[in-house]
C-alpha positions as semicolon CSV with decimal commas, in nm:
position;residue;x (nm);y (nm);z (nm)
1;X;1,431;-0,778;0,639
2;X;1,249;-0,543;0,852
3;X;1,306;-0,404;1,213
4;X;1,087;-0,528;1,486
5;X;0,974;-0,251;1,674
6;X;0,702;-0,256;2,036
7;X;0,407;-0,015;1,951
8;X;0,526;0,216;2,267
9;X;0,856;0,211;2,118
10;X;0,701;0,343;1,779
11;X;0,501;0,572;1,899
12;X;0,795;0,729;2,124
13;X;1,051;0,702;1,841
14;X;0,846;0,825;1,545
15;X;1,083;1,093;1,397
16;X;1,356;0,867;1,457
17;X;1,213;0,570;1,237
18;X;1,084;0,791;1,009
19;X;1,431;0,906;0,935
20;X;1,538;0,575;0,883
21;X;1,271;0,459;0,662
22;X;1,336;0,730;0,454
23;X;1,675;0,611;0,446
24;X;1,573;0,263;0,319
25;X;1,474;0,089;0,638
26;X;1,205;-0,112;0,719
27;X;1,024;-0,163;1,054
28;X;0,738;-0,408;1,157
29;X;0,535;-0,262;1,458
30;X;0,423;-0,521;1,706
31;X;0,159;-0,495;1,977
32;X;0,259;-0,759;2,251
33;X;0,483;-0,916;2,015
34;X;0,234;-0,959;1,709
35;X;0,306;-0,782;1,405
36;X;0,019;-0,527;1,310
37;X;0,172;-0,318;1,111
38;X;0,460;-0,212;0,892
39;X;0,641;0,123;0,807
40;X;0,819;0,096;0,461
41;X;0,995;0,349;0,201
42;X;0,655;0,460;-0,024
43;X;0,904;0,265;-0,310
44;X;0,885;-0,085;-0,147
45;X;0,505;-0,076;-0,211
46;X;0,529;-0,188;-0,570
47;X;0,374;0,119;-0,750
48;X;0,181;-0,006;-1,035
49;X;0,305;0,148;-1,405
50;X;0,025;0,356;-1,554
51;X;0,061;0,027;-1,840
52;X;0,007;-0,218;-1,614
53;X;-0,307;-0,055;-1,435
54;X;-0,469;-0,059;-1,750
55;X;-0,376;-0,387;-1,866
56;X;-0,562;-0,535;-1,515
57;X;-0,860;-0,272;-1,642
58;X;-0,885;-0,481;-1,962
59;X;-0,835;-0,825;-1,816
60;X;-1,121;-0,711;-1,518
61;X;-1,351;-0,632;-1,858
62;X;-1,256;-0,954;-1,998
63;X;-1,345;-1,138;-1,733
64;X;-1,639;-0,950;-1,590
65;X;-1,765;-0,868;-1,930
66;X;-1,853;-0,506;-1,877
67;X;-1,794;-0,290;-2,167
68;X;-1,649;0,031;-2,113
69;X;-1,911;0,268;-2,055
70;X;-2,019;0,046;-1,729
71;X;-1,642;0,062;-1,636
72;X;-1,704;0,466;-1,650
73;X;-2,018;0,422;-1,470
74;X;-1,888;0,222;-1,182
75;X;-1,603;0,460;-1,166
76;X;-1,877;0,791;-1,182
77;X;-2,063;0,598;-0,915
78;X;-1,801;0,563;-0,656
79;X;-1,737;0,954;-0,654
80;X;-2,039;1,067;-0,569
Protein backbone atom coordinates (compact mmCIF):
# COMPACT_ATOMS: atom_id res chain seq x y z
CA UNK A 1 0.00 0.00 0.00
CA UNK A 2 1.41 3.22 -1.01
CA UNK A 3 0.86 6.91 0.16
CA UNK A 4 -1.07 9.19 -2.05
CA UNK A 5 0.69 12.24 -2.32
CA UNK A 6 -0.51 15.92 -4.68
CA UNK A 7 2.52 16.72 -7.00
CA UNK A 8 2.86 20.31 -5.04
CA UNK A 9 2.88 18.36 -1.98
CA UNK A 10 5.88 16.22 -3.41
CA UNK A 11 7.69 18.62 -4.69
CA UNK A 12 7.48 20.75 -1.28
CA UNK A 13 8.06 17.67 0.91
CA UNK A 14 10.87 15.94 -1.00
CA UNK A 15 13.44 15.36 1.84
CA UNK A 16 10.69 14.43 3.96
CA UNK A 17 9.38 11.46 1.68
CA UNK A 18 12.59 10.62 0.80
CA UNK A 19 13.28 9.84 4.38
CA UNK A 20 10.45 7.76 4.56
CA UNK A 21 10.95 5.79 1.52
CA UNK A 22 14.14 4.99 2.66
CA UNK A 23 12.51 3.80 5.63
CA UNK A 24 10.26 1.37 3.69
CA UNK A 25 7.47 3.62 2.55
CA UNK A 26 5.85 3.97 -0.47
CA UNK A 27 4.20 7.04 -2.09
CA UNK A 28 2.13 7.42 -5.38
CA UNK A 29 2.40 11.08 -6.75
CA UNK A 30 -0.78 12.36 -8.28
CA UNK A 31 -1.31 15.35 -10.56
CA UNK A 32 -5.05 16.47 -10.03
CA UNK A 33 -5.75 13.29 -8.43
CA UNK A 34 -4.26 10.85 -11.18
CA UNK A 35 -1.46 8.79 -10.29
CA UNK A 36 1.73 9.56 -12.50
CA UNK A 37 4.17 8.42 -10.67
CA UNK A 38 5.56 6.41 -7.79
CA UNK A 39 8.53 6.77 -5.28
CA UNK A 40 9.55 3.27 -3.90
CA UNK A 41 12.62 1.73 -1.77
CA UNK A 42 15.24 0.84 -4.96
CA UNK A 43 14.40 -2.99 -3.25
CA UNK A 44 10.64 -3.01 -4.17
CA UNK A 45 11.72 -2.85 -7.87
CA UNK A 46 12.35 -6.55 -8.19
CA UNK A 47 16.13 -6.55 -9.07
CA UNK A 48 16.70 -9.26 -11.46
CA UNK A 49 19.51 -12.10 -10.17
CA UNK A 50 22.51 -12.03 -12.48
CA UNK A 51 20.90 -16.04 -13.16
CA UNK A 52 17.83 -14.98 -14.11
CA UNK A 53 19.01 -12.14 -16.60
CA UNK A 54 20.72 -14.65 -18.43
CA UNK A 55 18.24 -17.25 -18.43
CA UNK A 56 15.68 -14.45 -20.32
CA UNK A 57 19.10 -13.90 -22.65
CA UNK A 58 18.80 -17.58 -23.65
CA UNK A 59 15.04 -17.85 -23.90
CA UNK A 60 15.20 -14.22 -26.15
CA UNK A 61 17.87 -16.47 -28.44
CA UNK A 62 15.54 -19.27 -28.42
CA UNK A 63 12.89 -17.54 -29.53
CA UNK A 64 14.41 -14.94 -31.80
CA UNK A 65 16.92 -17.37 -33.07
CA UNK A 66 19.98 -15.20 -33.00
CA UNK A 67 23.08 -16.95 -32.11
CA UNK A 68 25.36 -15.35 -29.88
CA UNK A 69 27.63 -13.36 -31.79
CA UNK A 70 24.41 -11.23 -33.13
CA UNK A 71 23.42 -11.01 -29.37
CA UNK A 72 27.11 -9.29 -28.99
CA UNK A 73 26.50 -7.32 -31.98
CA UNK A 74 23.19 -5.86 -31.01
CA UNK A 75 24.66 -5.21 -27.65
CA UNK A 76 28.12 -3.45 -29.49
CA UNK A 77 25.56 -1.57 -31.56
CA UNK A 78 23.58 0.10 -28.92
CA UNK A 79 26.85 1.68 -27.34
CA UNK A 80 28.00 3.45 -29.90
Amino acid sequence: MSTRVGAHEAKTKLPEILRRVESGERFTITNRGTPVAEIVPPTARGRVSARAAIERMKTFQRVKGVSGSQVRAMIESDRR
